[in-house]
C-alpha positions in Angstrom: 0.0 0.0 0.0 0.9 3.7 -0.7 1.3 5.9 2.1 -0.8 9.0 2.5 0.5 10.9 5.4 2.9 12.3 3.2 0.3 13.8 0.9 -1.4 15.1 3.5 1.7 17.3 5.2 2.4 18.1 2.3 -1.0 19.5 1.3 -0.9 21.5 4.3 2.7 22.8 4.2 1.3 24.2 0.6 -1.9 25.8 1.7 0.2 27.6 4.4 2.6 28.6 1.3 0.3 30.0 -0.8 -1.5 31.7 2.2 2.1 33.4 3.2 2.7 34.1 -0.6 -1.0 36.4 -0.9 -0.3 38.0 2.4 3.1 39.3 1.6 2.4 40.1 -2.2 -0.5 42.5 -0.9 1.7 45.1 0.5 0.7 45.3 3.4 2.3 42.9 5.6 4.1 44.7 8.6 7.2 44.0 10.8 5.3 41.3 12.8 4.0 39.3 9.9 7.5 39.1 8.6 9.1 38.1 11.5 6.5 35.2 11.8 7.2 34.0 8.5 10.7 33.9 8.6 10.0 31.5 11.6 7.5 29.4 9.6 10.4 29.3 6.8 13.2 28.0 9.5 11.2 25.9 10.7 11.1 23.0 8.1 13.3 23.2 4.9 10.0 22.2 2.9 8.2 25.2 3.8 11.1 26.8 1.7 10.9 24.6 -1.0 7.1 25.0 -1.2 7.3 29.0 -1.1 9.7 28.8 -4.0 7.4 26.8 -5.7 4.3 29.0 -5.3 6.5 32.3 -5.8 8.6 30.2 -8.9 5.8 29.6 -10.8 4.8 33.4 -11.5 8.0 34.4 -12.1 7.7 36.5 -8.5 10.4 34.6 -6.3 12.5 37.8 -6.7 10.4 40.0 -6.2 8.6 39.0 -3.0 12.0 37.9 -1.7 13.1 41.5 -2.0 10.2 43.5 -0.7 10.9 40.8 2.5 13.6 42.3 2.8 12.9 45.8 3.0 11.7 47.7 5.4 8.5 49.1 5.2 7.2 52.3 6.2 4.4 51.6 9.1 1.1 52.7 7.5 2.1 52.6 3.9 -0.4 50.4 1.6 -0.7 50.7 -1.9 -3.3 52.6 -3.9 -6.6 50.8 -3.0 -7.0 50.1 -7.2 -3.4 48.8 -7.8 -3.8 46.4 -4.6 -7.2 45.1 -6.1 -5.9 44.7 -9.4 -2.8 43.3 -7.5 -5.0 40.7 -5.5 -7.1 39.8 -8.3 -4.1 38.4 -9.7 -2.7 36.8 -6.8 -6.3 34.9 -6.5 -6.1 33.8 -10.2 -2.4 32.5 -9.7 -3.3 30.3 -6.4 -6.6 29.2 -8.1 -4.2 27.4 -10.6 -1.5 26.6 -8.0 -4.1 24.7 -5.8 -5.0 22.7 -9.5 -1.2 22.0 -10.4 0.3 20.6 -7.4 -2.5 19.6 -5.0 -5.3 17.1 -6.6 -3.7 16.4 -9.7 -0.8 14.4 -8.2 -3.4 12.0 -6.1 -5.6 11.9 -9.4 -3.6 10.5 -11.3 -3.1 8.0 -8.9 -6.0 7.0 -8.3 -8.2 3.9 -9.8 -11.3 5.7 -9.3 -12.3 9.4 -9.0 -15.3 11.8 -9.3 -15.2 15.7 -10.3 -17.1 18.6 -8.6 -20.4 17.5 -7.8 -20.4 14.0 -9.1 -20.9 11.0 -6.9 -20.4 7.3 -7.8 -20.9 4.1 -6.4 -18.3 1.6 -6.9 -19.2 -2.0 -7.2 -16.1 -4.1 -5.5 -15.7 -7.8 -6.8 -16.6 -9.1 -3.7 -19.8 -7.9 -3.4 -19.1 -4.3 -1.3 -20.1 -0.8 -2.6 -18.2 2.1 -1.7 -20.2 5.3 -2.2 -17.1 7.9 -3.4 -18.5 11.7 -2.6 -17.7 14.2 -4.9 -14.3 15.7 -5.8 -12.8 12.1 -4.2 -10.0 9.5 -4.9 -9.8 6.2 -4.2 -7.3 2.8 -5.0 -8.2 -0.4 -5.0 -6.2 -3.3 -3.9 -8.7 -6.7 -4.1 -7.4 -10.0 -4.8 -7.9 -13.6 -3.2 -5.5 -12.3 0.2 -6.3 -8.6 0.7 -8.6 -6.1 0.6 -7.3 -3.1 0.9 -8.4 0.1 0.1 -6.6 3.9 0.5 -8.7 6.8 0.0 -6.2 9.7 -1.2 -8.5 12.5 -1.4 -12.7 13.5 -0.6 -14.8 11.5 1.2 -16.8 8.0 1.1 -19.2 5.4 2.2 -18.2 1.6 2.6 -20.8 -1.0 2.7 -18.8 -4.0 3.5 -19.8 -7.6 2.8 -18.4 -10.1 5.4 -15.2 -12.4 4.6 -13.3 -13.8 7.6 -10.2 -14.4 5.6 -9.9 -11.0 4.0 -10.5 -8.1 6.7 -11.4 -4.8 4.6 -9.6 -2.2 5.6 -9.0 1.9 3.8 -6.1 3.8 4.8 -6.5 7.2 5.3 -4.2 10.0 6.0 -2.4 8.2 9.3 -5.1 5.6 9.9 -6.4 2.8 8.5 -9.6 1.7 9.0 -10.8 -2.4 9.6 -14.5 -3.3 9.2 -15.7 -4.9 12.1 -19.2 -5.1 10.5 -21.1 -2.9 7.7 -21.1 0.8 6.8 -18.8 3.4 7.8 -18.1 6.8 6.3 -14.6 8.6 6.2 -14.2 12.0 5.1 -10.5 13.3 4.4 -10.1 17.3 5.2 -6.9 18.6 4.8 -4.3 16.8 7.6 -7.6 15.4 9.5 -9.1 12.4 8.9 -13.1 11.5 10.1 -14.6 8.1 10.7 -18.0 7.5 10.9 -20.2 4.4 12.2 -22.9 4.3 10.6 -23.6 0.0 11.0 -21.9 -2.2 13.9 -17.8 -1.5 14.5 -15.0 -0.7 13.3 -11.2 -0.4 14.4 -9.3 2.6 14.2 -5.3 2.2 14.1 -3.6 5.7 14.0 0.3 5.2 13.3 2.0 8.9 14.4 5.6 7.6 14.2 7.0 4.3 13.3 8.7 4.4 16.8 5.8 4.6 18.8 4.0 2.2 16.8 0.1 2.4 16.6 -2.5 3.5 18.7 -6.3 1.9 18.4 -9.3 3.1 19.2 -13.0 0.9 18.8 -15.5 2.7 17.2 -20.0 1.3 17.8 -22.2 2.1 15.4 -23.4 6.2 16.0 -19.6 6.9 16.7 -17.5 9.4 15.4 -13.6 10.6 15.8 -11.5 12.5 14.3 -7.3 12.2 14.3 -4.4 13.5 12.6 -0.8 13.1 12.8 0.4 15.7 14.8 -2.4 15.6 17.3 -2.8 12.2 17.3 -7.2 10.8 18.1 -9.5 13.0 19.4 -12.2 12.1 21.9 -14.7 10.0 20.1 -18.3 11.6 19.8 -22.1 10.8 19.2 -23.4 11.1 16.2 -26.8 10.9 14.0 -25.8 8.2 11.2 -28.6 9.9 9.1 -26.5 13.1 9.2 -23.5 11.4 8.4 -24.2 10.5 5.0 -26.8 13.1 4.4 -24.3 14.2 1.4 -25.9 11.0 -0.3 -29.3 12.8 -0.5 -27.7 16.4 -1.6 -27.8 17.7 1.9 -25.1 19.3 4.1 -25.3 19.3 7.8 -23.3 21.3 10.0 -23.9 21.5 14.0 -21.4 24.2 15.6 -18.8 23.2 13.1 -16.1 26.0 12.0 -17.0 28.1 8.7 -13.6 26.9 7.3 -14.8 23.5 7.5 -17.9 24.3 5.7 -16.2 26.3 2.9 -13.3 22.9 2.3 -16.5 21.0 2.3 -18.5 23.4 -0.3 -15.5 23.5 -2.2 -16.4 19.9 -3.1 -19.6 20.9 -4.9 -18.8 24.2 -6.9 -17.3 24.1 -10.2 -14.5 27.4 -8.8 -12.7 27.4 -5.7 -13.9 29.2 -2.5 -10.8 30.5 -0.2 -10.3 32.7 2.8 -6.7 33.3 4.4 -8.6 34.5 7.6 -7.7 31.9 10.3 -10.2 34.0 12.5 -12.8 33.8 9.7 -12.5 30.1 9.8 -13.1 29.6 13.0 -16.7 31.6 13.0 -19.4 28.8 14.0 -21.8 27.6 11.6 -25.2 25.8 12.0 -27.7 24.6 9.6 -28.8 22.3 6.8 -27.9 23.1 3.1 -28.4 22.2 -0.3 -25.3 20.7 -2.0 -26.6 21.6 -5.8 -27.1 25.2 -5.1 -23.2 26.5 -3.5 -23.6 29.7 -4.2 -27.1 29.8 -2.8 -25.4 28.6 0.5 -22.5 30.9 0.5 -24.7 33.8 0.2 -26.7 32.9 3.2 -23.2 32.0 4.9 -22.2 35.9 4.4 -25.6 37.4 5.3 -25.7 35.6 8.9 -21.8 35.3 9.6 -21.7 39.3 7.9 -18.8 37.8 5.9 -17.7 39.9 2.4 -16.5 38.3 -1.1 -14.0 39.2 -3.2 -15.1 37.7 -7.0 -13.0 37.0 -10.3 -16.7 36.1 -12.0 -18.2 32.9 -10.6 -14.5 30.6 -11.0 -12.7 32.3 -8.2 -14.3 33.8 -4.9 -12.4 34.9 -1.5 -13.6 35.5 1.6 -12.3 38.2 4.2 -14.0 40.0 6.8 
């Protein structure tokens, strides 16, 4: 099997690349801000790497690296056209960043994948379904030892048949995942990974470091956790089942769940890309019960309540800020 961790650290270390590279290229980053990234840059030669690789792309390594090193005057901001026309740019540019080096790597991978929107059940050859979500990607390892499953990107729904001699089992980010009986959901967000119960058991091994081996965790039916790496399981929750997979009937429901979640999760039903570099932002509360076919619909009601403002290249590319 493929490991995924590795995917998943670096899909992170590239959303904080590309957040650095829009803050700094608006000209408005101040001594503090500067100082912070030169920490996040010493902190792990990758986060280099992946800055070049944002700022290499546009040709704008140079000239980012240099107004970093400059002092700026406290105050000073650019002309409030020139830094729209500026950020409009810097939108388009991580709108096709986010294509080049973050899906398209695990979709090319993959053995089965869906698009914005789509959903597709996969018939396995021995007699399970996996329900793959949309914007997903999945491989499939099935023969007369193993099956074994890793889903690389999105979200899905296993309905297991029973075979005593071949445990199913789907890694995911750190974990994998063993059927103990039916149906189980897991929904991969960024470096987090979320199991769901939604029929009998499952078993829940979380690897954090090949030293310290894995950790397990038993998961009934109505069950939930959530787990990275870095933070290792969370506490294991009550859930509705119904809600779980309510992305099956074109619904969304969020209970007290953290508007960044919700936009990742829109994200995987509308054709652009919605983004906020707000960690703040993301962490505003959200409740309710949305449409999945109608994203725009939802993030309209999202700024109305949360009195959140858009910034929007047409319909393709939209960012949120306060």
């Amino acid at each position: 099997m493929k490991p995924t961790h590795r995917s998943s650290e670096q899909s992170a270390i590239r959303e904080a690349a590309t957040d650095w590279w829009i803050r700094l290229d608006s000209g408005s980053a101040g001594a503090g801000e500067k100082a912070a990234f030169a920490r996040w840059l010493a902190a792990d030669p990758r986060h280099g790497r992946a800055f070049d690789a944002v700022c290499g792309l546009w040709g704008e390594l140079d000239a980012i690296k240099s107004y970093f090193s400059q002092q700026q005057t406290v105050g000073r901001t650019r002309p409030p056209a020139r830094r729209m026309v500026r950020l409009a740019s810097s939108l388009a540019a991580l709108s096709l960043i986010w294509w080049l080096f973050g899906s398209l790597p695990l979709w090319l991978e993959a053995d089965v994948r869906t698009g914005f929107g789509e959903m597709q059940d996969v018939q396995l050859s021995d007699g399970s379904v996996v329900h793959l979500n949309g914007n997903s990607a999945l491989t499939l390892r099935l023969d007369e030892r193993h099956r074994e499953l890793v889903l690389l990107e999105g979200e899905a729904w296993f309905e297991v048949q029973p075979d005593a001699a071949r445990p199913f089992r789907v890694k995911a980010g750190r974990g994998t995942v063993t059927a103990l009986g039916t149906a189980f959901n897991i929904r991969l967000r960024g470096s987090q990974t979320e199991v769901s119960v939604t029929e009998h058991r499952v078993a829940v091994d979380l690897m954090r470091s090949p030293a310290d081996g894995p950790t397990r965790r038993i998961l009934d039916q109505n069950q939930q956790i959530r787990f990275n790496a870095n933070t290792g399981f969370g506490a294991v929750e009550r859930i509705d089942g119904a809600n779980a997979t309510a992305w099956r009937r074109g619904v969304l429901v969020f209970q007290d769940r953290p508007l960044g979640e919700v936009i990742a999760e829109l994200n995987r039903y509308y054709q652009g890309y919605l983004m906020m570099s707000d960690a703040g932002l993301a962490q505003r509360r959200v409740n309710g019960v949305f449409r999945t076919d109608q994203p725009l619909a939802v993030l309209a009601a999202l700024e109305t309540s949360l009195h959140v403002k858009s910034i929007r290249l047409g319909s393709y590319l939209i960012w949120l800020h306060r």
